[in-house]
N, C-alpha and C positions, 0 to 999 in steps of 0.2 A: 553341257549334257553329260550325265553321270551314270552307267548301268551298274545294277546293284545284283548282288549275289547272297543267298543264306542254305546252309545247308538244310536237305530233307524237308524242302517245304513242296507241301502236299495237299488239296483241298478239292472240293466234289461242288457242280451245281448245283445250288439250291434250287433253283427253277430253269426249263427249258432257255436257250437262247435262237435266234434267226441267224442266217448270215449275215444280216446286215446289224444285226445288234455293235453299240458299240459299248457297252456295260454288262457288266454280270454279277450275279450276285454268286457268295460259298457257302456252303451250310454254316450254321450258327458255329462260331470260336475257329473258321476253317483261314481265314484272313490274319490272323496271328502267325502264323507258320511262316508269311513271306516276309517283304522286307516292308519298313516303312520309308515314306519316299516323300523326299524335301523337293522344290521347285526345281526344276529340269532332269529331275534322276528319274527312272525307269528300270522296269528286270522283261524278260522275257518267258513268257510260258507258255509250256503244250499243252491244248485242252485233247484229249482222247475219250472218242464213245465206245460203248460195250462191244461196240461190232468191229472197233480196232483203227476206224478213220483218224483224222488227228488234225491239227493245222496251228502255226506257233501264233501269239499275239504279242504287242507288245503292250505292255501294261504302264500306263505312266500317272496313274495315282491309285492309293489306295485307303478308302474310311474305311474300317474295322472291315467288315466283311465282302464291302461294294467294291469293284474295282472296273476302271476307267482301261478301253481295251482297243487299238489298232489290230486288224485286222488282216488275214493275210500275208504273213511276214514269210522272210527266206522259201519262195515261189512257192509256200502253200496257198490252200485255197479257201477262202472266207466258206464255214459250212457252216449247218443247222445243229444243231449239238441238244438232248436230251436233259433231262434234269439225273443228276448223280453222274455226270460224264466229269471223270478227274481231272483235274487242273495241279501242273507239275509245274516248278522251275528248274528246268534243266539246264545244262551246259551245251550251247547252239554254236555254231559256227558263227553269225553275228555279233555274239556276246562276247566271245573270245576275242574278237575284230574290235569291237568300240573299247574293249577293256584293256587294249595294249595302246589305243587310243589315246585314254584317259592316262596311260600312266606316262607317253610321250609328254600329253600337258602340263602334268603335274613337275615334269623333270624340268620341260622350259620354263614354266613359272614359278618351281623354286629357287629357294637362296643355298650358296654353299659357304659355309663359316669354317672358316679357319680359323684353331686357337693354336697357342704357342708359346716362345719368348725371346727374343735376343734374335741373332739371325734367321730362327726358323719361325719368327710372327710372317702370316701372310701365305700366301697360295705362289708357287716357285714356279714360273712358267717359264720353257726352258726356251733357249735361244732361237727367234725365226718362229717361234708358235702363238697360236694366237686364243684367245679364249673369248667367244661368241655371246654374249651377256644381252643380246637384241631384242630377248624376247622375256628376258629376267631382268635381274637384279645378283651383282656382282658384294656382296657385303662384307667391307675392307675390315681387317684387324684393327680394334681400337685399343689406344695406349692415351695415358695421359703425360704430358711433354713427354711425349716419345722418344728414345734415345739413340732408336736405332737409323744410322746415316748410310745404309747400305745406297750404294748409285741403283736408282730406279725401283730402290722401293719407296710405296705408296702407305701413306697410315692414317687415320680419322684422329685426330688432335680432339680427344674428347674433352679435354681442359677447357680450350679454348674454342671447341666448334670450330677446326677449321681441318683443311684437307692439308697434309705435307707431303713433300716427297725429297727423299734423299738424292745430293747429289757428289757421295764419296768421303766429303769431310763433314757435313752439316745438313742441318731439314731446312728446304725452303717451303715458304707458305705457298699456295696456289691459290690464284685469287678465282671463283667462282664466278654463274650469273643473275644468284637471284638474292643472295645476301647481302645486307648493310657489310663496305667492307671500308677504310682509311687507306685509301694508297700514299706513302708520303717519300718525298723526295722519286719522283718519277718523272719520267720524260719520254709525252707522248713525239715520237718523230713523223711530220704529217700522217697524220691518224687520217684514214676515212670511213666516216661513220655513216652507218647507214640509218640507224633512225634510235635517237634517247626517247625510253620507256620511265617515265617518272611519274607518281602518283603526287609527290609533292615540287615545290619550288628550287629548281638550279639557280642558285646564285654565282654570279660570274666574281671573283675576289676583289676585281679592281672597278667594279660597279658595283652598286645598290638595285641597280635592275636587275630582270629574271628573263632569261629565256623562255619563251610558248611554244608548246610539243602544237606541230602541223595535225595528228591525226586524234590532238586531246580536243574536250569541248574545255576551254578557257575561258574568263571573267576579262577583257580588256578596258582598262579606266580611260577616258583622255587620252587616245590613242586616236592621231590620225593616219588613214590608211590611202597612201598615194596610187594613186590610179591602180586599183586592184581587181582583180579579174575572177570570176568563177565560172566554173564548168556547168557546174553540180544547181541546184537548189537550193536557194537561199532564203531559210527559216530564220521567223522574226521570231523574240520573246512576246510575250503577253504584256500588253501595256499594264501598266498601273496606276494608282491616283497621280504618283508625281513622277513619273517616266513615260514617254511615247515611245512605242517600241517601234517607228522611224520618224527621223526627222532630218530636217533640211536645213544648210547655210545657206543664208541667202549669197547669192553670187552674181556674177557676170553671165550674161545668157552668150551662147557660144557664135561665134561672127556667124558662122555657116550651118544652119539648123541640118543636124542628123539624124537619121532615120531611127527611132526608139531610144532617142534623150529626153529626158526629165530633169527638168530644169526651174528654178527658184529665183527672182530678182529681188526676195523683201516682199513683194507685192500681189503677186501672183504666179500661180505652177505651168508651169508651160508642157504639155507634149509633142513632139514628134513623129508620126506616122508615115511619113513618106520624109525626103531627101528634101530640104527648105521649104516644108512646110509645117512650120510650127504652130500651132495653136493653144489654146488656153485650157485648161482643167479649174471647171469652175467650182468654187468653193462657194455654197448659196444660204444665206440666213432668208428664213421666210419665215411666217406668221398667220395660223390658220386658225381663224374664230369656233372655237365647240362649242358654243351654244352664242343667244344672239347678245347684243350690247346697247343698251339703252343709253342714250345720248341725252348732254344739259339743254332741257328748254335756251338754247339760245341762239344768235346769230352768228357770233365770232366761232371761226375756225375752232375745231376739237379735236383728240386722239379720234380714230378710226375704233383702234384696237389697246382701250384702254378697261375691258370689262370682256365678260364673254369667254373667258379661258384666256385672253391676251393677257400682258404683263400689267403692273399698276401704273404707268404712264405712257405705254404703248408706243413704249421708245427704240430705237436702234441706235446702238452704237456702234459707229463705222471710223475705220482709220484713215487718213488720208488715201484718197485715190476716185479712178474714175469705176461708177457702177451702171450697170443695164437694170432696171428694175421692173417690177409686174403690179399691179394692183387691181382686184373685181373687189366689189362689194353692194350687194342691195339694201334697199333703205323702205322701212314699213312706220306706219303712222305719221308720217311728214303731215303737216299743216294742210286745209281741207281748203284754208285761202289759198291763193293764188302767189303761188314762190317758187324758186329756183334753189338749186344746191349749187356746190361749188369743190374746190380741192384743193388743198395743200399741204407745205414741209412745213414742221417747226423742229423742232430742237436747237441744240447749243451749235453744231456743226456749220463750219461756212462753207455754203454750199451754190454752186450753181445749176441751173436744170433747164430741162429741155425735155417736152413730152407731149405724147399724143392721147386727146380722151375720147371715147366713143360711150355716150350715155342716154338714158330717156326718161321721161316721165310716165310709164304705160298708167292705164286703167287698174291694171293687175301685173302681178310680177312675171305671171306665165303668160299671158298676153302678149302676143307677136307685136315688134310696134318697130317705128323707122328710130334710128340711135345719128345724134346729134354728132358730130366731129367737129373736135376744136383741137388748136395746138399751142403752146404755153411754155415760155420762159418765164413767167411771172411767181410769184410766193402766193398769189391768194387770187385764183381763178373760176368764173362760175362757169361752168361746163353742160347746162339745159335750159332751156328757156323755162320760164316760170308759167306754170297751170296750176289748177285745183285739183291733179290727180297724188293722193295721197302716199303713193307707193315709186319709188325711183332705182334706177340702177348705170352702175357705169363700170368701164374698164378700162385702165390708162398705164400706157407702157413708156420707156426714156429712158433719159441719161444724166446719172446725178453724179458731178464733180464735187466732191470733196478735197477743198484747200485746208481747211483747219478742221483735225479730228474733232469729233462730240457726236452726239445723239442728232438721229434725225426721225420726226413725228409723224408718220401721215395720217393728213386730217382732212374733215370734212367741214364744209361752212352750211349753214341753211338760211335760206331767203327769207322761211318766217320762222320764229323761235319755235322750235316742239318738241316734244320729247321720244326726236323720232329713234325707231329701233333697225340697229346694223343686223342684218342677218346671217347665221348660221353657214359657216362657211367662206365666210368672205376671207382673202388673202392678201396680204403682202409677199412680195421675193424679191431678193436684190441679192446682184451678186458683183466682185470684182473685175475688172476685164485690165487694169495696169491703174500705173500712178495717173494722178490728178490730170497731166496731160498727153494720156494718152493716146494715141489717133490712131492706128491699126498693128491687127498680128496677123502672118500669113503670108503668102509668098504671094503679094500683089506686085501686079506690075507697071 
């Protein structure tokens, strides 16, 4: 903030003001007489009416005639003012006050340059004094290969950009902290360093490796990090097509399951929630029909889910291990004779299984009706008795062991050939629960 001063500026209302106004206008060309004012400068003036009242403002902008007006200054009183009441910039006791102010500022903010040459380059501070530069700037004598060796004097090496200081016979350099600088032949004697600021790569001279700044974000390649701990937050990258922004080695699951480990055997993710009791984090491929799938007039087993939005073989490929699996699916236009369905695996995968089916022949598919239970370790099971109701439905849940990875189908068989239609909706889901011979997770006893 800056008050500004001009001599004999003088100007009259052009229209009445209120107390509370905080603008006023000056007769035409009366705004010229004062000062013009840059961001944060200001002047003060007394408005005076014909009856001799008065009260100072302080004014902190002004467009040609308009000026912008606080109100009340040095314990006058905001009043109502006439049109043709004069507007002065006087000399205020405030003014006087900010403007010894402004000239303290101007003293700590400027520079003092000393010019010279030989022993009298430089500013001479005498013994035990000290010269207070806190709030400034100290701007040293510059010489190029400066020659002068005086003990403690300081000189700006403009040659070379660098800072020297005398010590009686010769300049030595002073190595700064923000410059590229070459220390050579040095010897740090236990240095303790509180923290390297680098925007590029420390290479150690007897390594090809680099040290990683603690508070930099750094790139780590193949880098494993042994049992490492965070406090803080731990933010992944963005996966990519060919990077998963986490991933897991598969490893040894730990003797004594602990409370919030996550853990990988190859096979399946394990979590921890409570103190040995581990359990599974299930990873689930499933299969849901968006529109329905018309099946081969035939009797032999077929995909389920090889049409309808399913893939073109209606296949799964699973990797060795044990799975829980799900399966609904209803069945419209089945044969009007008298037949049964049936259910099974095909694919490439050698598989064992074990499951449970609950299915019916209703009338209609919304039709409340009793559902048949049956249970099957076989490859090609009929799972309703055979009627003339043309519409069928079932849902069969288990345990499919996988010994040799491949594709596994599930399908349907029918009693009589037709080209009956899978419905809208229908599902598969299978998910891992451990390797091929897995028997339980969890802290049974």
């Amino acid at each position: 903030m800056t008050v500004k001063f001009k001599n004999n500026a003088v100007g009259y209302l052009s229209a009445a003001i209120s107390s509370s106004d905080s603008s006023a206008t000056l007769t035409t060309g009366g705004g010229a007489s004062f000062p013009s004012l840059g961001a944060g400068e200001y002047f003060y003036a007394t408005i005076t009416a014909t009856s001799g009242v008065y009260e100072i403002v302080k004014v902190t902008s002004r467009s040609t005639d308009s000026i912008s007006i606080t109100r009340a200054q040095e314990g006058t009183t905001a009043l109502a003012f006439p049109s043709g009441s004069i507007v002065e910039l006087r000399i205020t006791a405030q003014a006087i006050t900010d403007a010894i102010a402004d000239s303290s500022t101007d003293l700590q903010n400027n520079t003092f340059t000393a010019n010279g040459t030989g022993t009298a380059v430089g500013i001479n501070i005498g013994s035990g004094k000290t010269l207070n530069a806190a709030d400034g700037t100290v701007l040293l004598p510059v010489a190029t290969a400066p020659a002068q060796t005086a003990e403690g004097s300081v000189i700006w090496d403009s040659n070379d950009d660098l800072l020297t200081i005398g010590d009686g016979s010769s300049r030595k350099i002073m190595v700064d902290t923000t410059t590229a600088q070459t220390l050579t032949n040095k010897t740090l004697t236990s240095p303790v360093i509180a923290s390297i600021s680098n925007t590029g790569t420390l290479t150690l001279p007897s390594s090809t490796d680099t040290l990683v700044g603690r508070a930099t974000t750094d790139t780590l390649t193949n880098k494993t990090l042994a049992s490492p701990s965070t406090t803080g937050t731990l933010s992944l990258a963005a996966g990519t097509a060919t990077t998963a922004p986490l991933k897991f080695v598969a490893g040894t699951n730990l003797s004594t399951a602990t409370a919030g480990a996550t853990e990988y055997d190859g096979a399946v993710f394990y979590g921890t929630t409570a103190a040995n009791s581990r359990g599974i984090w299930p990873v689930e491929h499933f299969m849901v029909l968006t529109s329905t799938n018309t099946l081969s007039s035939q009797t032999a087993a077929q995909p389920i889910f090889d049409g309808g939005g399913g893939t073109t073989n209606g296949a799964l490929t699973l990797p060795i291990g044990t799975y829980f699996f799900e399966c609904a699916f209803s069945l419209t236009s089945l044969s009007s004779s008298s037949g049964s369905f049936g259910f099974a695996f095909g694919g490439t995968a050698t598989i064992s299984q074990s499951w449970r089916s609950s299915a019916a022949k209703p009338t209609a598919l919304a039709t409340a009706t009793a559902m048949e239970q049956a249970f099957s370790t076989t490859a090609n099971t009929t799972i309703v008795t055979a009627n003339t109701n043309t519409t069928g439905m079932a849902y069969i849940n288990g345990v499919l062991r996988v010994t040799v990875a491949g594709t596994v189908v599930p399908q349907v068989s029918l009693g009589v050939a037709n080209a009956a239609i899978v419905g809208l909706d229908s599902y598969f889901r299978a998910y891992q629960v451990g390797n091929s011979s897995a028997a339980y997770v969890g802290n049974w006893g």
